[in-house]
mmCIF file of the C-alpha atoms, coordinates in Angstrom:
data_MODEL
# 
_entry.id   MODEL 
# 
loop_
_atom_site.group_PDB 
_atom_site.id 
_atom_site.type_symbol 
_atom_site.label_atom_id 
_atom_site.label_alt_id 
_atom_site.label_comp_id 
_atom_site.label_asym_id 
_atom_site.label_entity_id 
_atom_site.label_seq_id 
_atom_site.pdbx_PDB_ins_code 
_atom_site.Cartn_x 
_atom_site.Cartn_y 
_atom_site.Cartn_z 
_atom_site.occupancy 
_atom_site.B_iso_or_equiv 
_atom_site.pdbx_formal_charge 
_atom_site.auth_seq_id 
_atom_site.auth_comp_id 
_atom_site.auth_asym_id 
_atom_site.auth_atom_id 
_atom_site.pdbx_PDB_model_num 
ATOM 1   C CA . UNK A 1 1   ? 116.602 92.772 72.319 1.00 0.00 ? 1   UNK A CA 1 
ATOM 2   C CA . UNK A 1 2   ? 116.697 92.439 76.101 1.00 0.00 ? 2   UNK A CA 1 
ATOM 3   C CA . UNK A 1 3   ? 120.300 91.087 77.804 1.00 0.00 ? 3   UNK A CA 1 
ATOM 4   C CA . UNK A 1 4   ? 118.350 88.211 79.310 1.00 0.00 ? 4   UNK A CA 1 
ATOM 5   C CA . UNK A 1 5   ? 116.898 86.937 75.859 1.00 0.00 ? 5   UNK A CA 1 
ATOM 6   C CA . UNK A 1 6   ? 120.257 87.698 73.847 1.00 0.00 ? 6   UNK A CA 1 
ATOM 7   C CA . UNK A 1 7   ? 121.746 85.563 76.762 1.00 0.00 ? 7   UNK A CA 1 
ATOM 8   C CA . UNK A 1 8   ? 119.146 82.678 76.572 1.00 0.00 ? 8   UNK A CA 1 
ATOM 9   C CA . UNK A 1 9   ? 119.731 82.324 73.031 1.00 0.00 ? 9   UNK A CA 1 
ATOM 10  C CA . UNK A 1 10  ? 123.050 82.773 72.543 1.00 0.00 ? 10  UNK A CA 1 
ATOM 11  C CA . UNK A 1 11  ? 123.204 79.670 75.876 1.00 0.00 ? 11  UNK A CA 1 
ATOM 12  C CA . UNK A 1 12  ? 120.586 77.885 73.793 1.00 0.00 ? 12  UNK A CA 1 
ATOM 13  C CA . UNK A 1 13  ? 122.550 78.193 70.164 1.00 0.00 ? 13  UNK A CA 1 
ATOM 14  C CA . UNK A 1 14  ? 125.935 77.483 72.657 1.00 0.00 ? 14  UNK A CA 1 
ATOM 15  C CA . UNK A 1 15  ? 124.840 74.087 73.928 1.00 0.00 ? 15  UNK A CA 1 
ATOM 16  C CA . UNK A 1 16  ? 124.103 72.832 70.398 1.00 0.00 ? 16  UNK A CA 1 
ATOM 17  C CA . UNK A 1 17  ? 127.189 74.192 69.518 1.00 0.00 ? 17  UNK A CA 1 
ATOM 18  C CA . UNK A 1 18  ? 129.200 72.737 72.166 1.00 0.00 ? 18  UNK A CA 1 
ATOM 19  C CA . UNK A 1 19  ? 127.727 69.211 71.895 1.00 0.00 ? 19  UNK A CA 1 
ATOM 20  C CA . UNK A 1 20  ? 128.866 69.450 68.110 1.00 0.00 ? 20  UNK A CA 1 
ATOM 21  C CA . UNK A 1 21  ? 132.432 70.648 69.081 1.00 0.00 ? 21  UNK A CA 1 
ATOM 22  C CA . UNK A 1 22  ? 132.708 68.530 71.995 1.00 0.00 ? 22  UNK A CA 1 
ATOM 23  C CA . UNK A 1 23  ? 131.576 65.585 70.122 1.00 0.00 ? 23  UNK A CA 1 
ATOM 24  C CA . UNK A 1 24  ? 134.061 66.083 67.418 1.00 0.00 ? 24  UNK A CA 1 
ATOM 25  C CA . UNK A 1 25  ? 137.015 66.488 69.377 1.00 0.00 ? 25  UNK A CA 1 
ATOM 26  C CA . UNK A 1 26  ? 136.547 63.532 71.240 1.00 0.00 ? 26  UNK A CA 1 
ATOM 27  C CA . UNK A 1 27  ? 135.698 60.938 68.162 1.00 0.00 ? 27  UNK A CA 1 
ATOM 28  C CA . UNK A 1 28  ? 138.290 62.628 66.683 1.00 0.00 ? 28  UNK A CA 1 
ATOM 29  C CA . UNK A 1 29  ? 141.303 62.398 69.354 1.00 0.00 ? 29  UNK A CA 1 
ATOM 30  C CA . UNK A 1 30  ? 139.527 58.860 70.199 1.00 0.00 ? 30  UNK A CA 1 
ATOM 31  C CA . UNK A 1 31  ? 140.466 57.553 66.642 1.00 0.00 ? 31  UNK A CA 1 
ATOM 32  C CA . UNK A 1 32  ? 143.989 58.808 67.507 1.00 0.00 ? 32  UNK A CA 1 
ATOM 33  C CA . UNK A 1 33  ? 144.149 62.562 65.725 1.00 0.00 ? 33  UNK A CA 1 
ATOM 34  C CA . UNK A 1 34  ? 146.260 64.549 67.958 1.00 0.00 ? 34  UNK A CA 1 
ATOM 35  C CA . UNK A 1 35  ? 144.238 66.594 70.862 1.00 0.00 ? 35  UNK A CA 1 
ATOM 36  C CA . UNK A 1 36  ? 145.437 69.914 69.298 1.00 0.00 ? 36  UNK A CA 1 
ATOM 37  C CA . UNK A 1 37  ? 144.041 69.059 66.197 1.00 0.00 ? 37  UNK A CA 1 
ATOM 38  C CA . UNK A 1 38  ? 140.759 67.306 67.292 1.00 0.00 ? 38  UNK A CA 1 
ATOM 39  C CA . UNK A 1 39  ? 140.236 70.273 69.025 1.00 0.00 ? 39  UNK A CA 1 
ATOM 40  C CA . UNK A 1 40  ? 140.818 72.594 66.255 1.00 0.00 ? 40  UNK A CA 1 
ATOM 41  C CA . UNK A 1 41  ? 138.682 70.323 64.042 1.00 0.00 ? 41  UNK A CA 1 
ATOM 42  C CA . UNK A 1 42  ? 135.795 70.285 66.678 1.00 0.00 ? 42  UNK A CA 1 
ATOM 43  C CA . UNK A 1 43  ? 135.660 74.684 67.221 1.00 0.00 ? 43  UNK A CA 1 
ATOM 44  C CA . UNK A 1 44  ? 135.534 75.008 63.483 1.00 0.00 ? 44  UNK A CA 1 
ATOM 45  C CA . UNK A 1 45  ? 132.556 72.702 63.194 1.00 0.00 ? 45  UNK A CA 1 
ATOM 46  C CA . UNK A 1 46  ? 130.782 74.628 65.972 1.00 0.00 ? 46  UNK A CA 1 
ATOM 47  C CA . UNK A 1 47  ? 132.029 78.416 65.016 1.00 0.00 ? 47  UNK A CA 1 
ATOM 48  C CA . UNK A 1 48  ? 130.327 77.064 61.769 1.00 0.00 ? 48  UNK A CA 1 
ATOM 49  C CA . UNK A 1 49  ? 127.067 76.726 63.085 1.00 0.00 ? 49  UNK A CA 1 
ATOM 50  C CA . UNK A 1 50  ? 127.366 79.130 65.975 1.00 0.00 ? 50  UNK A CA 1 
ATOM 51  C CA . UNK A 1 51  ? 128.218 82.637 63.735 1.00 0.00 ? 51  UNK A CA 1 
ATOM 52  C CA . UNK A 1 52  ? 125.052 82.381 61.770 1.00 0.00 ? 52  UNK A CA 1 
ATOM 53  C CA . UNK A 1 53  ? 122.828 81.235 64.418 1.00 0.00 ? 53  UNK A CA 1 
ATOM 54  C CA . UNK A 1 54  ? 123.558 83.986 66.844 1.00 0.00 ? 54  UNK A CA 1 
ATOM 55  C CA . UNK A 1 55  ? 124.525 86.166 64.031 1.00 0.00 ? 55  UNK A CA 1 
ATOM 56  C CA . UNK A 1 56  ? 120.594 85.487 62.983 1.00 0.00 ? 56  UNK A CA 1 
ATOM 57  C CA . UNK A 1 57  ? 118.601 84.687 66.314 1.00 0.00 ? 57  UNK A CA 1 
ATOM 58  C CA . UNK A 1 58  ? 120.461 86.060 68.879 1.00 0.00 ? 58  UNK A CA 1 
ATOM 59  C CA . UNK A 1 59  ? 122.006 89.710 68.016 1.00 0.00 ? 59  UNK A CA 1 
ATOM 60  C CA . UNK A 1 60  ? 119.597 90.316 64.993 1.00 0.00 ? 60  UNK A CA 1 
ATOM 61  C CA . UNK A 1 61  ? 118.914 93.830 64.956 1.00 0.00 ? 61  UNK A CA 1 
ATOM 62  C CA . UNK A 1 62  ? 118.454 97.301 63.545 1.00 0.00 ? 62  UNK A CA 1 
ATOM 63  C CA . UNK A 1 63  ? 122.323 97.765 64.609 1.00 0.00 ? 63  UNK A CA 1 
ATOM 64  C CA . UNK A 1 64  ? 123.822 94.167 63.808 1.00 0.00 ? 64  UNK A CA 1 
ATOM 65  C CA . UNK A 1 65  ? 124.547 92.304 60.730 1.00 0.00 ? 65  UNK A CA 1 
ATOM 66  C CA . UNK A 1 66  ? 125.929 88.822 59.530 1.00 0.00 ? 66  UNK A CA 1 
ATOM 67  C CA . UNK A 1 67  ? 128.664 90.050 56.819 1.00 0.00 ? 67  UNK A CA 1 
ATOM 68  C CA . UNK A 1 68  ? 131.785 90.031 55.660 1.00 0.00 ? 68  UNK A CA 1 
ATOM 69  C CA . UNK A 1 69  ? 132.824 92.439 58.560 1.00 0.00 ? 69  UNK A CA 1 
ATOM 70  C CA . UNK A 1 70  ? 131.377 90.538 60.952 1.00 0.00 ? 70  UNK A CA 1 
ATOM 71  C CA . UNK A 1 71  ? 132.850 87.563 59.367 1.00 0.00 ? 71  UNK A CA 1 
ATOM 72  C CA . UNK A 1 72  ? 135.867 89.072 60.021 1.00 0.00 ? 72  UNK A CA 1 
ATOM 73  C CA . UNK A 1 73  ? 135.794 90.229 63.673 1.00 0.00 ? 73  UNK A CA 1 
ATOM 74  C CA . UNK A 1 74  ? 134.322 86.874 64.655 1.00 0.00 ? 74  UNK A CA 1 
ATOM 75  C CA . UNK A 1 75  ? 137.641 85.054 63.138 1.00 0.00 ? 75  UNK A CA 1 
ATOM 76  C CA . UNK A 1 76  ? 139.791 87.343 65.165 1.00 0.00 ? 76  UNK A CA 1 
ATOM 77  C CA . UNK A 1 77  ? 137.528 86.134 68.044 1.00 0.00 ? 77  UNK A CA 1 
ATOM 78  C CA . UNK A 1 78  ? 137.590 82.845 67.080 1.00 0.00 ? 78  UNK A CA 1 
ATOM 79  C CA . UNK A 1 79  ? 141.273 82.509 66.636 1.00 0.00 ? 79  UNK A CA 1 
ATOM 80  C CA . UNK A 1 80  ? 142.072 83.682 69.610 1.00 0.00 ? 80  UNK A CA 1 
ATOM 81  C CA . UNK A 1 81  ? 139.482 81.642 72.104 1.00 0.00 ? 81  UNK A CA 1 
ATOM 82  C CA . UNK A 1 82  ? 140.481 78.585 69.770 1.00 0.00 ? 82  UNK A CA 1 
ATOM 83  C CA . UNK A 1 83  ? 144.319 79.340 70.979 1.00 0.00 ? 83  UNK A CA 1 
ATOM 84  C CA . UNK A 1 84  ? 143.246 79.611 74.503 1.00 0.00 ? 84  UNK A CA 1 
ATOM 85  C CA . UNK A 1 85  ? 141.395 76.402 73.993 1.00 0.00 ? 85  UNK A CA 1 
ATOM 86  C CA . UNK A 1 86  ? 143.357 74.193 72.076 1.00 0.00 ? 86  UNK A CA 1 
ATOM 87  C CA . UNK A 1 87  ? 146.907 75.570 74.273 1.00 0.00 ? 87  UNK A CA 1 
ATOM 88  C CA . UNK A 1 88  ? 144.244 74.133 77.646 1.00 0.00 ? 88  UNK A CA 1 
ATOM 89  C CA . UNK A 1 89  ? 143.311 71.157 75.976 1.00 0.00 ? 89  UNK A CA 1 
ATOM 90  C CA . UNK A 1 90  ? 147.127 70.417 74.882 1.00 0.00 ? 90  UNK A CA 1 
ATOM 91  C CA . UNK A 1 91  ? 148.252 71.152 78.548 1.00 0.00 ? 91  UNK A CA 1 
ATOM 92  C CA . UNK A 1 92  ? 145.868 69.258 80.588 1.00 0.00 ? 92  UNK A CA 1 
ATOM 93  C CA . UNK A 1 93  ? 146.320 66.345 78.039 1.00 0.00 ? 93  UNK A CA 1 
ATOM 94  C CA . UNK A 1 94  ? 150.237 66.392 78.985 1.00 0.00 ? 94  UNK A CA 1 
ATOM 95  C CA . UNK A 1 95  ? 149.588 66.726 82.324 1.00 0.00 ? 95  UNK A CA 1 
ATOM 96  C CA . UNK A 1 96  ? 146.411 65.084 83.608 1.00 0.00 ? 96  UNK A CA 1 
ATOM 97  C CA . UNK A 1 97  ? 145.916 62.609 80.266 1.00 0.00 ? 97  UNK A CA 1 
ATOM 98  C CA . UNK A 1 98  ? 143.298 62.317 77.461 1.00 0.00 ? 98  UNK A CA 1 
ATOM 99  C CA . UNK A 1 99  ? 140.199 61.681 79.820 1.00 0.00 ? 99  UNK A CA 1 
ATOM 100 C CA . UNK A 1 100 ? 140.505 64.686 81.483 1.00 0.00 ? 100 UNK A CA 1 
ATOM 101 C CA . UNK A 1 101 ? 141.117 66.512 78.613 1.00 0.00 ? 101 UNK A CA 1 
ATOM 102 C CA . UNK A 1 102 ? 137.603 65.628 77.386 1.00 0.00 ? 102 UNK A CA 1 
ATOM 103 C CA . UNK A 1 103 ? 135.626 66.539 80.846 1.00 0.00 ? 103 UNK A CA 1 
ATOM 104 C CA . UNK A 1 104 ? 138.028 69.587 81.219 1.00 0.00 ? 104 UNK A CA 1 
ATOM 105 C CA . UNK A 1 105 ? 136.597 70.970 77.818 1.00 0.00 ? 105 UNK A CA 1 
ATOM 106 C CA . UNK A 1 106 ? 133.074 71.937 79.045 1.00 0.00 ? 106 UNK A CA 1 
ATOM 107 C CA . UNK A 1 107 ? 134.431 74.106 81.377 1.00 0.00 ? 107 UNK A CA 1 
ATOM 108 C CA . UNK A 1 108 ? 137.276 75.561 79.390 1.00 0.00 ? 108 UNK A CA 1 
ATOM 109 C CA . UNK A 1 109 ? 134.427 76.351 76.534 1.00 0.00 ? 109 UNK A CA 1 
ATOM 110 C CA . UNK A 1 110 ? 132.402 77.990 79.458 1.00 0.00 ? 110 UNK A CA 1 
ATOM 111 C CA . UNK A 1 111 ? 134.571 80.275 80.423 1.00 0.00 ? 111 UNK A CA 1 
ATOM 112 C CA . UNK A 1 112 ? 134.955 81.264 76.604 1.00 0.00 ? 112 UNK A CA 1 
ATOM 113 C CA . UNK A 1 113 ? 131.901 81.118 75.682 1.00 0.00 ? 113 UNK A CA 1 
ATOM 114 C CA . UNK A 1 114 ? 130.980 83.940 78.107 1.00 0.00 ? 114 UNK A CA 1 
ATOM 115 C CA . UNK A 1 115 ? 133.330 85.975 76.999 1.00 0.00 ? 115 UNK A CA 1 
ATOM 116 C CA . UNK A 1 116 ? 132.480 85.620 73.283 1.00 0.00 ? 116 UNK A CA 1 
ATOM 117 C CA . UNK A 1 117 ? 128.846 86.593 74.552 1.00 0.00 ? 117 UNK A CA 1 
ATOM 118 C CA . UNK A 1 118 ? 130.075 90.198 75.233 1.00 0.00 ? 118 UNK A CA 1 
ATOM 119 C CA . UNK A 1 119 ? 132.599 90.083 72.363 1.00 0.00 ? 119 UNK A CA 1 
ATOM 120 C CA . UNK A 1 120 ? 129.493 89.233 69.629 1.00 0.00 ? 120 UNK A CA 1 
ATOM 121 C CA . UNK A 1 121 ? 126.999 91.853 71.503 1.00 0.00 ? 121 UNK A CA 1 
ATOM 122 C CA . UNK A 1 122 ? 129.365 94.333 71.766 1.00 0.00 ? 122 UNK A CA 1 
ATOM 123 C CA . UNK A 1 123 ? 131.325 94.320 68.507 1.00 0.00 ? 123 UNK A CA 1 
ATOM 124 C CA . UNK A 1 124 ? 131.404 91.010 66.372 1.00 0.00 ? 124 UNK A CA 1 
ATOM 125 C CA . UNK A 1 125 ? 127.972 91.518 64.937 1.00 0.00 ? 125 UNK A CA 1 
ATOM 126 C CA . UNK A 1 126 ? 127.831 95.181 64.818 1.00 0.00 ? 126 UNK A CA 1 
ATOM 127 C CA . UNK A 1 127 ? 127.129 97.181 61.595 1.00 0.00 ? 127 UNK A CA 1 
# 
């Protein structure tokens, strides 16, 4: 599969996905859970939906699988953008408050998400 498709899929699977964690985190932290954790709570729910999808739709091929191997790369990914995340979240709440913690966390998950695009092509979903 071309670059460009992989990359409007994986945008198309990424905007469900964010809506789900974004929407999470903030009815979470908005019925007083600690950012950290609303944040936390919010990835999982996403990473949930977002491994198979793209796992399915977007990498499927003769090369790429949805396993346990693959299970296991994308948790390494996933813990580590979820540290980067959740540590940005944290910050800007202590800094800037909980409102801009919320609008900062499109662009933080942005900046993630493209690097989990070449992360999944490149090794998560690989046999």
């Amino acid at each position: 599969m071309s670059l460009g498709r992989q990359g409007g899929h994986y945008l198309a699977i990424g905007i469900v996905q964010w809506l789900l964690d974004w929407g999470v985190m903030v009815g979470l932290s908005h019925l007083g859970l600690p950012v950290e954790w609303a944040n936390i709570s919010g990835r999982v729910c996403g990473a949930s939906l977002g491994f198979w999808a793209n796992g399915r739709f977007t990498f499927a091929g003769a090369n790429t699988a949805v396993g346990r191997h693959q299970l296991a790369r994308f948790l390494v990914m996933w813990l580590g953008t979820t540290a980067a995340s959740t540590w940005a979240m944290g910050t800007i709440d202590d800094v800037l408050g909980l409102q801009w913690a919320w609008l900062a966390k499109p662009v933080v998950e942005l900046a993630l998400g493209a690097l989990g695009f070449f992360m999944s092509r490149h090794w998560v979903y690989r046999k």
